[in-house]
Every structure is written in structure tokens, then in C-alpha cells.
N, C-alpha and C positions, 0 to 999 in steps of 0.2 A: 606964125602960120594961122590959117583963118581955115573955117570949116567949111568953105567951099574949098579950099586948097587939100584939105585932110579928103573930102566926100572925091576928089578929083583922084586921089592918091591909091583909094579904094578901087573907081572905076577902072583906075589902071592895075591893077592888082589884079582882080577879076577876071577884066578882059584877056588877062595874059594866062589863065588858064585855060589849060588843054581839058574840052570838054568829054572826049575817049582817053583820058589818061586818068591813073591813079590818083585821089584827092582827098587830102588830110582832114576837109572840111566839107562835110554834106548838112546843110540847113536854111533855114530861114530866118534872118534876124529882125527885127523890128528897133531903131533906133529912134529915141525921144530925146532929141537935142535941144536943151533947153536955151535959149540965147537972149539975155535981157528979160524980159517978160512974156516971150512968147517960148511956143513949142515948136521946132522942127522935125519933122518925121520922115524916116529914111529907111527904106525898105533893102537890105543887103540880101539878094536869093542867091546862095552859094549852091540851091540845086540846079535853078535853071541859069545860074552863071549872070546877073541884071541888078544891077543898082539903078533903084528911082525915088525920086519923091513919092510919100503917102502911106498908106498903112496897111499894110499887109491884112488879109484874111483870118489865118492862122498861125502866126508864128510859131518858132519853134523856141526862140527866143526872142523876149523886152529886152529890152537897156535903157534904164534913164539917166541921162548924164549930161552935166555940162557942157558947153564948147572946150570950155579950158579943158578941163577932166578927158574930152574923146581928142582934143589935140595931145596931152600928156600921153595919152595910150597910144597914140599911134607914134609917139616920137621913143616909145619905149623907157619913159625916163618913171613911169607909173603901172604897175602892173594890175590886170582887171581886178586881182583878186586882194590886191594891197586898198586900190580903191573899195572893193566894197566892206572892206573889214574897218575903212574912214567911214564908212556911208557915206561914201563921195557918188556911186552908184546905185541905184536897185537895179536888179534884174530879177526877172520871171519866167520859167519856163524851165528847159534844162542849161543848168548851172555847169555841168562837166562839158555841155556844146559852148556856153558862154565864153570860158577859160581859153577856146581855140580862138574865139573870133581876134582873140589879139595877133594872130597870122597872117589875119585879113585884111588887119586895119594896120 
């Protein structure tokens, strides 16, 4: 799997929420995907329901993590909070909204 396949996987996620329905996840995540030597930045707004490239204003939460590390998360085979007890991750912000983005992704 490749992180546009994983970033695609999310759009579909997202978009298939019901934006007048009850929702497990209210925030804004700021993702820093690191790939070889650069950085990817990936803006997840689970309020206004949009996945885009770039950097959010004010998140509510970072994540910095690998390709590997956000493929492992989202294939469920790595748990956010297993990664960051590896320091396979940092995150910044709130840590208890963190722990859900694994829903999302």
C-alpha cells in the first residue's frame, strides 16, 4: 500500500460520513508524513468533513509519522498508541482526540 492509496482510503472514509448524523470524531488533524526526505502534509477536518494537502491553521491535533508507521495504522496491524510508546510517532495537541483518528484512518 502506498500513501496515496492510504490518503485515498481516508477521502473515502470521510466522505461517507453523514454530516447531520451522530459522529464519533469531531476535529482537525494535521498530518506530517514523512516519505524519504521530505515532508508530506495532510490536513484530515473531521469537522468540516475535507481531506486536502497543506497545513491546517490550527489543529487540534499533529502527527508525525512515517509512510510506513500511517500505512501500519491504517491496515490496523500498529495501534496509534503502541506507535507512540516506539516513538514511531509524536503527536501534539489533544492526545485522547489522537487515539480516535485511528477510526478515520
Amino acid at each position: 500500500m502506498s500513501l496515496d492509496q492510504v490518503i485515498e482510503r481516508i477521502k473515502t472514509r470521510v466522505a461517507a460520513v453523514d454530516p447531520n448524523g451522530p459522529r464519533k470524531v469531531l476535529g482537525v488533524f494535521q498530518l506530517d508524513v514523512k516519505t524519504g526526505g521530505a515532508v508530506e502534509q495532510w490536513i484530515v477536518d473531521l469537522k468540516q468533513l475535507k481531506v486536502e494537502k497543506g497545513t491546517a491553521s490550527s489543529p487540534d491535533v499533529t502527527v508525525g509519522l512515517s509512510v510506513e508507521d500511517l500505512i501500519a495504522i491504517s491496515a490496523k496491524t500498529v495501534t496509534i498508541g503502541d506507535a507512540l510508546k516506539e516513538g514511531k510517532i509524536t503527536v501534539t495537541g489533544d492526545k485522547e482526540l489522537a487515539n480516535k483518528l485511528a477510526d478515520v484512518i
